[in-house]
C-alpha positions in Angstrom: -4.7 -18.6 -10.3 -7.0 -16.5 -8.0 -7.5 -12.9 -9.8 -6.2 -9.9 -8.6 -8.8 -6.7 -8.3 -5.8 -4.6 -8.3 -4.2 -5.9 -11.7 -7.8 -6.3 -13.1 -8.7 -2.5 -12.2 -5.2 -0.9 -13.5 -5.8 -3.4 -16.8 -9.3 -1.3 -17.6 -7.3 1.9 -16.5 -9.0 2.6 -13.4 -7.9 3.8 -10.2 -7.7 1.3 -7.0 -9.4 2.2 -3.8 -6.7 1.1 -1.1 -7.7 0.3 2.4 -5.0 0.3 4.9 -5.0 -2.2 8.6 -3.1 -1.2 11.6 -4.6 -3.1 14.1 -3.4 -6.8 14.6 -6.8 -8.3 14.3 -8.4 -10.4 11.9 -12.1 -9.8 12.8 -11.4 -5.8 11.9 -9.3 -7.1 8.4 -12.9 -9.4 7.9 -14.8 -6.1 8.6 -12.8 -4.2 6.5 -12.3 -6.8 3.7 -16.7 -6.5 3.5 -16.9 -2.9 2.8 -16.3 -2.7 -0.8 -12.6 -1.9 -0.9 -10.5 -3.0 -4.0 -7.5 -3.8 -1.9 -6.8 -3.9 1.7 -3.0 -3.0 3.3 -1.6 -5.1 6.5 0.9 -1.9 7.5 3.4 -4.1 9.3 5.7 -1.4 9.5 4.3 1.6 11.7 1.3 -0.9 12.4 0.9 -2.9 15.8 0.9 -6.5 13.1 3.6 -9.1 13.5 3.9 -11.9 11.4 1.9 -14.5 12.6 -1.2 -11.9 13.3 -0.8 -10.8 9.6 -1.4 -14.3 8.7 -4.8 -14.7 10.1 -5.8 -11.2 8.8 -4.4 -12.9 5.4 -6.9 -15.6 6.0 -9.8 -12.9 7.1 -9.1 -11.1 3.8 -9.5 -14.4 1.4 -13.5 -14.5 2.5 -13.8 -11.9 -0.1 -12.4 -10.7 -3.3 -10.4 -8.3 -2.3 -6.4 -8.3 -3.1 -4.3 -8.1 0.0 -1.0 -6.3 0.2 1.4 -5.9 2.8 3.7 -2.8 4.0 6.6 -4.3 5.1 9.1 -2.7 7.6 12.7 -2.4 5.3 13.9 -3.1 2.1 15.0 -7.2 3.7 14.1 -10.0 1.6 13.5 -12.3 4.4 10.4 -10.2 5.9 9.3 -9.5 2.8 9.2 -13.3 1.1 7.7 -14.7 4.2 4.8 -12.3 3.4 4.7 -13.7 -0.2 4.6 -16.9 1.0 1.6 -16.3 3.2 -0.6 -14.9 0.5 0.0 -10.9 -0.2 -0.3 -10.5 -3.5 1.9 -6.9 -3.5 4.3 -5.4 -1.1 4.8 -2.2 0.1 8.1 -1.2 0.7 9.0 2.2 2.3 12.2 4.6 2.4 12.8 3.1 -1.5 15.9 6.0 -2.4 17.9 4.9 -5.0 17.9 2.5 -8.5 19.6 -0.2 -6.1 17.2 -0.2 -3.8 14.1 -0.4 -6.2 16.1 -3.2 -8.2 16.6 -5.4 -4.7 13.2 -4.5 -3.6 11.6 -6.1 -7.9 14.6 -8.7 -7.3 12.9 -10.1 -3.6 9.8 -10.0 -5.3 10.2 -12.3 -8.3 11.5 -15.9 -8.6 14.2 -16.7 -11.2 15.1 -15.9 -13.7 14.2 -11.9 -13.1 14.9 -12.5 -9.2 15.7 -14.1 -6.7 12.8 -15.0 -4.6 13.3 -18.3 -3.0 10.4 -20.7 -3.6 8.5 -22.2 -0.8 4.8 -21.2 -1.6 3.2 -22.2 1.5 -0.3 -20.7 2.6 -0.5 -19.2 -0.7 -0.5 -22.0 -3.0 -3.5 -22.7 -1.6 -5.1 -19.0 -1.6 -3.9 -18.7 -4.9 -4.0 -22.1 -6.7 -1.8 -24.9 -8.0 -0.5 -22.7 -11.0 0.7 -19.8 -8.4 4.4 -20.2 -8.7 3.8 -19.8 -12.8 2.1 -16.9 -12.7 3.6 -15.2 -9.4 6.0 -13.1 -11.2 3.1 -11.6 -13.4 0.5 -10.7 -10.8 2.6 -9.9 -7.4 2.7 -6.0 -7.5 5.8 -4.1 -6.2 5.7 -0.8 -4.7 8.3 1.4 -4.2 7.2 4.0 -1.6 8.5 7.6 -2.3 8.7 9.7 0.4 12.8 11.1 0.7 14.3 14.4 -1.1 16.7 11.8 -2.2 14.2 9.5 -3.9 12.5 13.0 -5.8 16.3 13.8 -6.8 16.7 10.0 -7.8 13.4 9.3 -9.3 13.5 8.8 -13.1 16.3 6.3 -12.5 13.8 4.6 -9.9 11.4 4.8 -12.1 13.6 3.2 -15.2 13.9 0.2 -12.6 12.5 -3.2 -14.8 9.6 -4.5 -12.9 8.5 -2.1 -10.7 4.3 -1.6 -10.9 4.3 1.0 -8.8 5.4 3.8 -6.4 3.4 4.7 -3.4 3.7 8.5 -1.8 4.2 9.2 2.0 3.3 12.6 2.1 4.1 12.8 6.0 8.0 11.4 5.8 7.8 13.3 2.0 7.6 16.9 3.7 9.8 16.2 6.2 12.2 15.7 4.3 11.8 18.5 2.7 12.1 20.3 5.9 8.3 21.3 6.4 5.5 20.4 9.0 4.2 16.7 7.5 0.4 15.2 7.4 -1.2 13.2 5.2 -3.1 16.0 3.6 -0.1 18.4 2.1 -0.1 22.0 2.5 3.4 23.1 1.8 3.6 24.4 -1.8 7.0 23.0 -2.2 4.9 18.7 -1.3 2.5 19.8 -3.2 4.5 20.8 -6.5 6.4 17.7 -5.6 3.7 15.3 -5.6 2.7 16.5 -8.6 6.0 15.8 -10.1 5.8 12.8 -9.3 2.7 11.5 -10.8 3.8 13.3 -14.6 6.9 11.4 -14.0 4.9 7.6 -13.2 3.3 8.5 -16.2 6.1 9.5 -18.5 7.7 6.1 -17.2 4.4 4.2 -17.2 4.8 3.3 -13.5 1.5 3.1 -11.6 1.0 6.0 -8.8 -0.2 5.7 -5.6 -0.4 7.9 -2.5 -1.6 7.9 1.1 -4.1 10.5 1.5 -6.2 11.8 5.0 -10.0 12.5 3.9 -12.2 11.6 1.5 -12.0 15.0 -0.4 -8.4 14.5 -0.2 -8.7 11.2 -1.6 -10.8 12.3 -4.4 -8.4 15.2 -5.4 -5.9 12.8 -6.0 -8.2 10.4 -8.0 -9.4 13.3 -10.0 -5.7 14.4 -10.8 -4.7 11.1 -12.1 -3.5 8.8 -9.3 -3.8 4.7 -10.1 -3.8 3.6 -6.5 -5.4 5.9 -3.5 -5.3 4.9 0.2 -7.5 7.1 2.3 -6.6 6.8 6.5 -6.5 3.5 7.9 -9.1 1.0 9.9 -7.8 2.9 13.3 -7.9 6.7 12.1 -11.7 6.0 10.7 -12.6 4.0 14.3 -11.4 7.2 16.2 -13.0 9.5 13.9 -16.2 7.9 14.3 -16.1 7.3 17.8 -15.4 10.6 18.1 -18.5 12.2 16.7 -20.3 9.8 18.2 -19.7 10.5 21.4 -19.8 14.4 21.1 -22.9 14.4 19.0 -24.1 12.5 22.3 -22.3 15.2 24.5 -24.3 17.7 22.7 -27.4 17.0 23.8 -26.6 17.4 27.1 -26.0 13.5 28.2 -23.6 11.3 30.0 -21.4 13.0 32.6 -20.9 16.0 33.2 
C-alpha cells in the first residue's frame, strides 16, 4: 500500500506540517502539493470544493508524496466514505462534541469488524494499491476537530474513544464558544489556557494534536509547545497575503494609479 507521510512522521515522533486548500482547483492543489508540505487539506466544509472538484485535486495531489486529507462538512457517513473512496487518506471532521459523536465519526471511518465503512474502494484502490482494503483500517487517520465548550467539558471521554488518531483545534469556532472575539491566532487568556489543556490531555490519552494556526510564528509556537499536526492559513489566505504586499510594495514607489 502507498505510504502515508503523515503516519510515517508521527511513527518517528515528529510533528506534521499541514497545508490546507480552499479553492476548487486542482492546478493550485498541484502547486501546493510541490512545495514541500507533509500533508495537504481539501476543506470541503467552509471551502468553495464540491465533490467532484475534490476529486481532481485528489488526482493533483498523487503527483507527489504528499498524504491528502479531507475536511468534511458533518459528522454523515455518506460524505465522508465517498471521500475515502476517492483517495483521502484522513478525514477531518468538525463540531466533534461528545463520545458518540467521536465513536460514529472512527465507526464511518473503518470497515468491519471495528466499523462500518461500506466497501467500494474505487479511485483509491488504485492510488493506494491492490492490498488497500487490508490495510485501510491501519493507515486512514481520523480527526476529531475540537472547537465547542461542550467538547473541552466532554473531552477525556472523547479522547477514551477506540480509534481516534487525532483531534484537530478550531481556535476561531473554539473562542466563540467561549464567548470571546475568535481568530486563528488566540488572544483570550481563557483559548489560550484552553488550548493548552487540550494538548496535556492528547498526551495523557496518547491522541495525536493538531490545531489551525494564522502565521508562521504562530505555527512554530505551537510546534515548539508539543503539537503532532500544525496547519498554518490556507492556499487563499497565503495568495491574498502575498498579493497584497506585492502590490503595495509596488504602490510604494510611487507607481500604478494614482
Amino acid at each position: 500500500m502507498r505510504e502515508s507521510a503523515l503516519r510515517r512522521i508521527w511513527k518517528q515522533g515528529g510533528c506534521v506540517l499541514n497545508g490546507w486548500l480552499q479553492m476548487p482547483d486542482p492546478f493550485a492543489a498541484e502547486i501546493m502539493a510541490h512545495q514541500g508540505w507533509d500533508s495537504l487539506c481539501i476543506d470541503t466544509q467552509h471551502g468553495m470544493v464540491d465533490f467532484q472538484t475534490a476529486v481532481t485535486m485528489l488526482q493533483a495531489i498523487s503527483s507527489t508524496n504528499v498524504t491528502p486529507l479531507a475536511r468534511v462538512p458533518w459528522n454523515d457517513p455518506g460524505p465522508i466514505m465517498k471521500l475515502l473512496d476517492a483517495g483521502a487518506y484522513g478525514i477531518i471532521c468538525p463540531m466533534i462534541n461528545t463520545r458518540a459523536d467521536a465513536e460514529r465519526l472512527v465507526a464511518t471511518c473503518r470497515y468491519s469488524p471495528v466499523g462500518f465503512r461500506s466497501c467500494g474502494p474505487t479511485r483509491v484502490s488504485f492510488y493506494a494499491g491492490s492490498d488497500y482494503i487490508a490495510k485501510a483500517n491501519e493507515t486512514v487517520a481520523v480527526f476529531a476537530m475540537i472547537e465547542t465548550a461542550q467538547a473541552v467539558e466532554n473531552l477525556d471521554e472523547i479522547l477514551s474513544t477506540p480509534g481516534l488518531d487525532a483531534i484537530f483545534i478550531g481556535p476561531n469556532d473554539l473562542a466563540m464558544s467561549m464567548g470571546v472575539s475568535g481568530g486563528l491566532i488566540p488572544s483570550d487568556p481563557k483559548v489560550v489556557q484552553a488550548i493548552d489543556n487540550i494538548l496535556a490531555s492528547c498526551k495523557r490519552h496518547g491522541v495525536k494534536a493538531g490545531v489551525h494556526t494564522g502565521s508562521v510564528a504562530n505555527a512554530r509556537a505551537m510546534m515548539a509547545k508539543g503539537f503532532d499536526f500544525v496547519t498554518v492559513l490556507s492556499e487563499a489566505r497565503i495568495l491574498a497575503a502575498a498579493a497584497q504586499q506585492l502590490v503595495a510594495d509596488i504602490r510604494a514607489t510611487g507607481a500604478g494609479a494614482k
